[in-house]
C-alpha positions, 0 to 999 in steps of 0.5 A, spaced: 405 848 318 410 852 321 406 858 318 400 856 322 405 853 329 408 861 329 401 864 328 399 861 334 406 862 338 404 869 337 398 870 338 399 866 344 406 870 347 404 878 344 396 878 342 393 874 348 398 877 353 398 885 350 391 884 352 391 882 359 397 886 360 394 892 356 387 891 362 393 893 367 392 901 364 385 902 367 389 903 374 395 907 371 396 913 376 396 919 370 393 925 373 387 927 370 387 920 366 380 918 369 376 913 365 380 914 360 382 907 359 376 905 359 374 910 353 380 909 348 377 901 347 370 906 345 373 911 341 378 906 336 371 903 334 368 910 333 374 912 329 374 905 325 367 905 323 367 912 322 372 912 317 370 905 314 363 909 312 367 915 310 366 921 316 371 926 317 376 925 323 373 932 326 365 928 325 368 922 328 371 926 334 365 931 334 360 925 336 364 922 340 364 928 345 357 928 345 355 922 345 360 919 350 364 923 354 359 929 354 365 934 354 362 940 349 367 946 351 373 946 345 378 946 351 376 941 354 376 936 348 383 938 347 386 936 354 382 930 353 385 929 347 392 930 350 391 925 355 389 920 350 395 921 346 399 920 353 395 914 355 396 910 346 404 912 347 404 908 353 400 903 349 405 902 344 411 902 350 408 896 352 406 893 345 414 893 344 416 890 350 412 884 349 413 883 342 420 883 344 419 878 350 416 873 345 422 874 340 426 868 342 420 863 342 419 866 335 424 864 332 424 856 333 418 858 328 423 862 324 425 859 316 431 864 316 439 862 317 442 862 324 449 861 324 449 854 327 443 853 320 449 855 316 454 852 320 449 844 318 449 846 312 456 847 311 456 839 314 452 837 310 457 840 303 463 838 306 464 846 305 468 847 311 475 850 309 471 854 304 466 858 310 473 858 314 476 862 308 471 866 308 469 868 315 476 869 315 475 876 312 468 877 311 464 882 315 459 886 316 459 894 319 452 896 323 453 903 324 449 906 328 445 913 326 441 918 330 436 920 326 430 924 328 426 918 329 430 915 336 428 918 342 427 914 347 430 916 353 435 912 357 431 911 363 424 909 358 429 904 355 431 902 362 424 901 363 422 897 357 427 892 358 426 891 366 417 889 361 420 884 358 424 880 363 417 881 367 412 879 361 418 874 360 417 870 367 410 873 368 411 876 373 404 880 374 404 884 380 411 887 378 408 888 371 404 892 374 408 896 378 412 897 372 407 900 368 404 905 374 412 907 374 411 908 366 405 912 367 409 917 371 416 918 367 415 923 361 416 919 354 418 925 350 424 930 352 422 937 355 427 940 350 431 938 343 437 933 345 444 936 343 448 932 339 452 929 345 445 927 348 443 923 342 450 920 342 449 917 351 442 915 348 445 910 343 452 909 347 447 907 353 445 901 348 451 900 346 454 899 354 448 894 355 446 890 348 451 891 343 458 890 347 455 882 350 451 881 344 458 882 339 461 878 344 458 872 344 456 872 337 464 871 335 465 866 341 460 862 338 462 863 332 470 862 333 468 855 338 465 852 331 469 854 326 472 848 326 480 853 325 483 853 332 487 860 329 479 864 327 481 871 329 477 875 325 476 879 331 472 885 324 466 880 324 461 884 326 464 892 326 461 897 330 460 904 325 457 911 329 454 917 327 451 920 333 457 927 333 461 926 327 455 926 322 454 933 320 451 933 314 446 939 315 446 940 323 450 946 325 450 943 332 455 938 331 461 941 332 468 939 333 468 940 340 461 936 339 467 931 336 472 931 341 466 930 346 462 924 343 469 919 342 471 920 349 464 918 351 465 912 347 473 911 350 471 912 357 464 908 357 468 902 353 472 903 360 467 901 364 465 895 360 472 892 360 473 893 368 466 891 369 468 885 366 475 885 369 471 885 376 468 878 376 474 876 373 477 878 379 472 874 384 474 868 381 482 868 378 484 869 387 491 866 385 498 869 388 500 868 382 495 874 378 494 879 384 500 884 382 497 884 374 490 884 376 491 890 380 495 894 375 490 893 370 484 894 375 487 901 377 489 903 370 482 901 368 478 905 373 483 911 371 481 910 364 474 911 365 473 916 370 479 922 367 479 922 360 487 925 358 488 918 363 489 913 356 490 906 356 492 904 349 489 897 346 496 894 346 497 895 354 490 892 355 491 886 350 499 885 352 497 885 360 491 880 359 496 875 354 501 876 360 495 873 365 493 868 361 500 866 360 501 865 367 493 861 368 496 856 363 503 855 366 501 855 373 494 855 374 490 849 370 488 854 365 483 855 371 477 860 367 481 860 361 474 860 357 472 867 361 479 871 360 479 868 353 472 872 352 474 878 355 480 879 351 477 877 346 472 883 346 478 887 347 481 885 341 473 887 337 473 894 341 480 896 342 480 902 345 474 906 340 468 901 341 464 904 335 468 907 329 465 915 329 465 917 322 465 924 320 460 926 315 458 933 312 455 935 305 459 937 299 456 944 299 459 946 305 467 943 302 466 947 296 465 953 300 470 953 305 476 950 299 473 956 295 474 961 300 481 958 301 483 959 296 481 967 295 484 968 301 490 965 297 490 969 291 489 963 287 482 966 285 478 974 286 471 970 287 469 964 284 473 956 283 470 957 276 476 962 276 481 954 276 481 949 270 479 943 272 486 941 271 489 948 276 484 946 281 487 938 282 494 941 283 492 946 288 489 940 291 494 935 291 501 938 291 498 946 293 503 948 300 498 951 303 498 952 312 490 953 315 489 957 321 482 957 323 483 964 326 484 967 319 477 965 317 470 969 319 465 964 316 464 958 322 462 952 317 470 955 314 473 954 321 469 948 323 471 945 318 479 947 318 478 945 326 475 939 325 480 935 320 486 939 324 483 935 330 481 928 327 489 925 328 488 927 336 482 923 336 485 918 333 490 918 338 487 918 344 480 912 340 486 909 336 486 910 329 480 904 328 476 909 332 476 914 327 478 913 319 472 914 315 470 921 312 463 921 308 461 926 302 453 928 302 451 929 295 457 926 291 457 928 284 464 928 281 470 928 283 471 934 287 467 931 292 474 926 294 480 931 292 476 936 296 476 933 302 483 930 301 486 936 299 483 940 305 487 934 310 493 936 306 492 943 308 490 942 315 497 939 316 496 932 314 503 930 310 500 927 304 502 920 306 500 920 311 492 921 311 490 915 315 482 916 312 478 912 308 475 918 304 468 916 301 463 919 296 456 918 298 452 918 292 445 918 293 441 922 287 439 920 280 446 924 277 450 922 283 449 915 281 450 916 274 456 920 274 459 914 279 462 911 274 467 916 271 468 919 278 471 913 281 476 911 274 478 919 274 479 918 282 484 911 279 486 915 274 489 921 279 497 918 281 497 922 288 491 919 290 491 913 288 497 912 292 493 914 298 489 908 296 496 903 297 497 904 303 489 903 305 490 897 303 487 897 296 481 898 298 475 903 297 469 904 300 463 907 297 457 909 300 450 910 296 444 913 299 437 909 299 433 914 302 435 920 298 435 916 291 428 914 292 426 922 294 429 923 288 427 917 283 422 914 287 422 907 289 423 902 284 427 906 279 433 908 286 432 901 288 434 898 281 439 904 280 443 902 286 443 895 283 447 897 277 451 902 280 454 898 284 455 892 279 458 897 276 462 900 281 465 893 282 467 892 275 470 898 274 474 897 282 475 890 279 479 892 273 484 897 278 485 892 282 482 895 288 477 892 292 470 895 292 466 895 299 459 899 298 456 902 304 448 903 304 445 908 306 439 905 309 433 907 313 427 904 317 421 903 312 422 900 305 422 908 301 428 908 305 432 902 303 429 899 309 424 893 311 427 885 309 434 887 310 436 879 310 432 879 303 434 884 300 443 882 301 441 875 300 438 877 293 445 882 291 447 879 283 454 876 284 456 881 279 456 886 285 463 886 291 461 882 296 467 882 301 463 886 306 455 888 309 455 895 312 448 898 313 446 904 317 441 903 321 437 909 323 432 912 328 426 906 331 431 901 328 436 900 333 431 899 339 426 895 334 431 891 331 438 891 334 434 892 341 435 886 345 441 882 346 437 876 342 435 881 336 441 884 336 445 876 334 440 875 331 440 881 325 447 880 325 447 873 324 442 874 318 447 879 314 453 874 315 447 869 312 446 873 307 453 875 305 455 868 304 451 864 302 451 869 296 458 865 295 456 857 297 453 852 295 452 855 288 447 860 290 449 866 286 444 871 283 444 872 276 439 877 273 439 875 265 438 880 260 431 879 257 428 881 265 434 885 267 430 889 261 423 889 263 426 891 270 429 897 266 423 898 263 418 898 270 423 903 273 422 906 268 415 906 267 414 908 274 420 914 275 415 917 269 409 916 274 413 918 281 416 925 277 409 927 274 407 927 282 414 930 284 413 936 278 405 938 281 404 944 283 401 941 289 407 937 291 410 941 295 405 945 298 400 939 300 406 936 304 407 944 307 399 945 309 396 938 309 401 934 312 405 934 319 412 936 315 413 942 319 411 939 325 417 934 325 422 940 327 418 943 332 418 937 336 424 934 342 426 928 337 432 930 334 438 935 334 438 936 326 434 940 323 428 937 318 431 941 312 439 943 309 440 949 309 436 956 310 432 957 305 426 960 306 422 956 300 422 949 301 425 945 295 425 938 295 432 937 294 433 941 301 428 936 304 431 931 309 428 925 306 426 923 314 421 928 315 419 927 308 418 919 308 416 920 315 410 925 313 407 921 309 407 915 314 402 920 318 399 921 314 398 914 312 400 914 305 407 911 305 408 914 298 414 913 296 415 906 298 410 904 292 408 910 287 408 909 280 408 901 281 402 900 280 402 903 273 408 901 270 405 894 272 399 895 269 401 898 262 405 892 261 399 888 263 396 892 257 400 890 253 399 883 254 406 882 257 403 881 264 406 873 265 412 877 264 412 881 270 409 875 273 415 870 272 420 876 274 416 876 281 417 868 281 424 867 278 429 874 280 429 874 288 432 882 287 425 884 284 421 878 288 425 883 295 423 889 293 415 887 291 415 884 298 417 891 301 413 895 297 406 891 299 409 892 306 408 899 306 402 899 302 399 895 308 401 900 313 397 905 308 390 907 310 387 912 305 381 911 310 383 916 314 384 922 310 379 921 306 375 927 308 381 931 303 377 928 296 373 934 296 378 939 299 377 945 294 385 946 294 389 939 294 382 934 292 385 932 285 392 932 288 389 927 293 385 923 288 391 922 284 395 919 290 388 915 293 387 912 285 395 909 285 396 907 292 389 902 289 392 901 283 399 898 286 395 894 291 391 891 286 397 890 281 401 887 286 397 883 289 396 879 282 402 878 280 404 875 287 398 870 287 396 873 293 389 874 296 392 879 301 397 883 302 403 880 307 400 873 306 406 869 306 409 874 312 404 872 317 407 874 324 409 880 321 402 882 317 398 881 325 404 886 328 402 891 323 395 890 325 396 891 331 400 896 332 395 901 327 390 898 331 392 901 337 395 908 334 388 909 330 386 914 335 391 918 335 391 918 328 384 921 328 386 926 333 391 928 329 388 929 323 382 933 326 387 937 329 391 939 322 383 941 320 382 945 325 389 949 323 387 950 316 380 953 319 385 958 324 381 957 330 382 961 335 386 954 339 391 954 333 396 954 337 394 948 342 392 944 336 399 944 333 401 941 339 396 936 339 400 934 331 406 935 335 405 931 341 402 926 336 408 925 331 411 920 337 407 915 339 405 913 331 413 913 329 414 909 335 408 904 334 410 904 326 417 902 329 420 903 322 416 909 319 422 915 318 
């Protein structure tokens, strides 16, 4: 019944406004756009039936020219399809701001636990000084990323919001204005954004969502908790990556650093004033005027001059002192509004979000090395060191750096970033920068590098205020963890480092690269057992295990359900804190509102804990722990075949939009690491290559290899195995539910047109005949009849939203023909696949 009730809300609240709403583009005021709303609705049936009956995109296109527009001239067909792909992009803008208008009337039909859900259950257990102890300390870290795939600009995101309160209230004639503003504002970026630019998109979001967002969710929170000295102010913590993630983007540089934290320090300013300025309107007592004052100047200095600081501690003493003085004298008169604010102060401090430093452990093993040649230690090579020599050059060696003495920029921008992070964490306070993350962690070289690099920069060895964190995210990093973390333990100097960080480590370990390597239920499986591992092997060292997942948008990168998926964790793993990366789309599309944000974060506090209550803990017993082995492995076989074709590589290269993705304005970093000029898939950033096979409509690594691990078990007549292990292991079940979502976004239709292409049509072939078989297989032992069954209001926004972008789809492909055909226009088509990637990444909402 609430299945059906939340299917008609939505068709109520998006699908039957979207196409009143969506009638209002005929006027829209683009120039050169006559007709073309009219012809849009034409062009997605030519595309829907002409690929159902197997034509190709060039066919499809080539008739519609002919039969209903009567352009025949090349270049023309080509500005008209640069003003389709104009007018779908704009489509999914307004498809955006309904869906997200509709959300909170959504959730009265919603089954997942809000806070106050869990707080009734709580009631009904009689659990409340367990809650209360757990709230106490628990928290979960939502850190903000800017992948290629978040670009919005602030103005458009502007736009959105001012759509959904108009769509909220129905304000039809405003909407409509609106969208003629819309259809005037570029929606992509006349050039690349530096990293700096990526960081004011994200901070834009911060200022206006997050910062009220945070702070009610812990007001609630604290108000019926039921402990009157709740002051877990680290509930819902804030990470940023924007400036300080320099992993294989040499844009990001320290004086990039340098710039992004004061952004954030100066724009939590003018938050804070803000806030301080209605507080003024109301708190008009003789009494307060002089310390009002005082902080209001020091604010407003604080915000405009970034050498002007204004610690927490001044903030936070400051307002305790006007609180004091509002009980004493003045009747505790909007006590509820200063308690709010200081609140926030002691959530944010003077950092707002905590920017971490991350680089590649390649670019760490290159400046240690040319280090210690210039120390002498070695004529050429590190292989020059025992293992041992190695350690006690790192931990003990007195060695002084100047970046001046080093000709190689990754040296000195290495050198000067670790020697400027103790500035920064004076001016931003030490929560404002404390983590420094190692890509490509594989032994223990990874930490004793970058801890040895502190020393060397000037950091005294106890006093290195950094949590330093392996991020193992390949099959051989994962692998090796274990032997990694009891030799970190082992190590006397560093394990003293860990006492005074509290007996804690956090340890990252990366979704999107572990499934480009292992594919996807072999990375998923691996990470499970990696950390059950790590948390007994923290656990036994008397170290508290935090993990930190490296998650991307679609399911092939760690993605889709992501309260599932926590709330499905085995109680073998470390369960004292959720941190997630939420990458590209997924912060507008899912933290976006203040509404989505609360909610999203009150799903991971939901699944956290409920791990710990009401004796919900997972356990995964041997017997099907085993047939998950067998099934990873099975799959891995299958996914490792596809990866060693010879086709592999070069189908993506020549038949996909791989290249494509760097040409565009989206992002600063580059699509791959490094310089090389043959493409290696170890080198592939894992957003360009899930990304590519999502416009291509092939989502590959959300489900490859499923489909035949299933199906030799069902040979084997062990197929009501596999169906129990659907049915009784929520980890396998959250897993199952995510591959059938990217297999829903899968459409082989439109490249169907490949099956008989003379180079890639067996390699074709081959991804059609599994993305069949997976589905299939996944279907039967669901019991589904269709994909996303028991998902209904997210299976209809996914048809929707692949309905409205099939167009450009189509006009993409038959672009990516015309390349291979070196037409004379080559150079207008490979804009058209460019100025393509945006709108169907934006409709796809979590698609890289």
């Amino acid at each position: 019944m609430q299945r059906s009730q939340k299917l008609d809300e939505f068709k109520k609240s998006i699908t039957n406004k979207f196409k009143i709403y969506n009638s209002l583009f005929l006027s829209l005021p683009y120039t050169d756009m006559e007709n073309v709303g009219m012809l849009v609705p034409l062009l997605f049936e030519q595309c829907k039936k002409g690929l159902k009956s197997g034509k190709k995109p060039q066919d499809i296109l080539s008739d519609f020219f002919t039969q209903f527009v009567g352009i025949e001239e090349e270049q023309a067909q080509i500005d008209f399809m640069f003003r389709i792909i104009q007018y779908v992009e704009r489509q999914v803008v307004l498809y955006d701001s309904v869906e997200d208008a509709a959300f909170p009337k959504l959730q009265e039909y919603t089954s997942s636990l809000s806070i106050k859900d869990y707080f009734e259950l709580v009631d009904q257990n009689k659990n409340w000084d367990k809650i209360a102890k757990k709230l106490s300390s628990f928290s979960a870290r939502i850190v903000l990323t800017a992948h290629p795939t978040q670009f919005y600009s602030p103005s458009v995101l502007d736009i959105i919001a001012d759509m959904r309160v108009l769509i909220d209230e129905n304000r039809i004639d405003d909407i409509d204005l609106t969208l003629q503003q819309l259809g005037l504002t570029s929606l992509i970026n006349a050039k690349k954004p530096t990293p700096l630019d990526e960081a004011k998109n994200i901070i834009h979001i911060l200022r206006n969502t997050y910062y009220q967002a945070i702070g009610e969710l812990f007001q609630y929170v604290k108000s019926n908790i039921r402990d009157s000295n709740f002051d877990n102010y680290n509930i819902i913590k804030l990470g940023f990556w924007p400036g300080g993630d320099r992993d294989g983007n040499p844009f990001v540089t320290a004086d990039m650093t340098r710039k992004v934290a004061d952004e954030l320090r100066l724009t939590l300013m003018k938050c804070y004033y803000n806030d301080l300025k209605v507080l003024r309107r109301k708190l008009t007592f003789k009494g307060l005027q002089e310390s009002l004052n005082d902080l209001n100047l020091k604010l407003y200095k604080a915000m405009f001059q970034e050498n002007f600081l204004l610690s927490y501690a001044e903030i936070a003493e400051k307002l305790t002192e006007i609180r004091q003085t509002l009980i004493t004298d003045y009747h505790s008169l909007y006590l509820d509004e200063l308690n709010a604010l200081l609140d926030k102060v002691h959530i944010f401090k003077t950092h707002f979000a905590a920017l971490d430093i991350r680089q590649d452990h390649s670019k760490h093993y290159l400046t240690v090395e040319t280090v210690l040649r210039q120390q002498g230690a070695i004529t050429d090579s590190l292989d020059e060191l025992s293992q041992n020599e190695l350690v006690k050059w790192l931990l003990e060696g007195d060695v002084s750096l100047d970046p001046n003495d080093f000709s190689e920029d990754i040296v000195k921008e290495t050198i000067i970033n670790i020697k400027q992070l103790k500035e920064i964490q004076e001016r931003n306070g030490e929560d404002g920068c404390n983590r420094y993350i190692i890509s490509n962690s594989e032994d223990i070289f990874a930490v004793l590098f970058v801890f040895g690099l502190f020393r060397w920069c000037g950091w005294k060895t106890e006093e290195i205020t950094f949590d330093i964190i392996p991020l193992f995210e390949t099959m051989k990093g994962m692998e090796a963890s274990e032997a990694v973390m009891q030799n970190l333990f082992d190590t006397p100097i560093y394990r003293n480092h860990l006492k005074r960080r509290n007996e804690t480590h956090t340890i990252m370990l990366g979704f999107s690269d572990g499934t480009k390597d292992g594919g996807y239920l072999k990375a998923n499986w691996s990470i499970l057992k990696t950390k059950e591992t790590l948390s007994k092997i923290c656990k036994k060292n008397g170290i508290k295990a935090i993990f930190f997942d490296g998650r991307g948008g679609p399911p092939a990168r760690g993605g889709g359900k992501t309260h599932r998926f926590y709330a499905a964790q085995t109680k073998d793993v470390a369960n004292h804190e959720i941190q997630l990366t939420i990458q590209g789309q997924t912060i507008t599309s899912t933290y976006g509102t203040k509404e989505q944000f609360i909610h999203n974060a009150e799903q991971l506090l939901t699944a956290g804990l409920s791990n710990n209550l009401f004796g919900k803990e997972h356990l995964i017993p041997t017997a099907q722990r085993k047939l998950i082995e067998e099934l990873s492995e099975l799959s891995y076989k299958k996914y490792e075949a596809l990866k060693q074709h010879e086709k592999f590589i070069p189908y993506l290269e020549q038949r996909s939009t791989l290249k494509y993705y760097t040409r565009a304005n989206i992002g600063s970093r580059p699509g791959k690491r490094g310089n090389k000029k043959q493409l290696t898939l170890s080198d592939l950033r894992a957003i360009s290559f899930v990304g590519s096979w999502s416009q291509l409509k092939q989502n590959v690594p959300g489900y490859f290899g499923l489909g035949t691990a299933i199906k030799k078990l069902k040979e084997e007549g062990r197929f009501g195995e596999v169906k129990a292990l659907y049915r009784d292991v929520p980890f396998f079940r959250a897993l199952m539910h995510n591959s059938m979502m990217s297999l829903a976004k899968t459409n082989f239709d439109l490249t169907s047109y490949m099956r008989d292409d003379q180079e890639f049509g067996g390699f074709w072939s081959i991804l059609n005949e599994e993305f069949e078989l997976s589905k299939k297989m996944l279907l039967q032992v669901s019991g589904h009849k269709i994909l996303m069954e028991d998902e209904v209001v997210s299976r209809e926004s996914v048809r929707i939203r692949e309905r409205i972008v099939l167009p450009l789809l189509v006009i993409q492909q038959n672009a990516l023909y015309h390349i291979t055909q070196d037409s004379n226009l080559k150079e207008l088509y490979e804009k058209i696949v460019t100025r393509s990637l945006y709108g169907n990444i934006n409709a796809s909402r979590n698609s890289a």
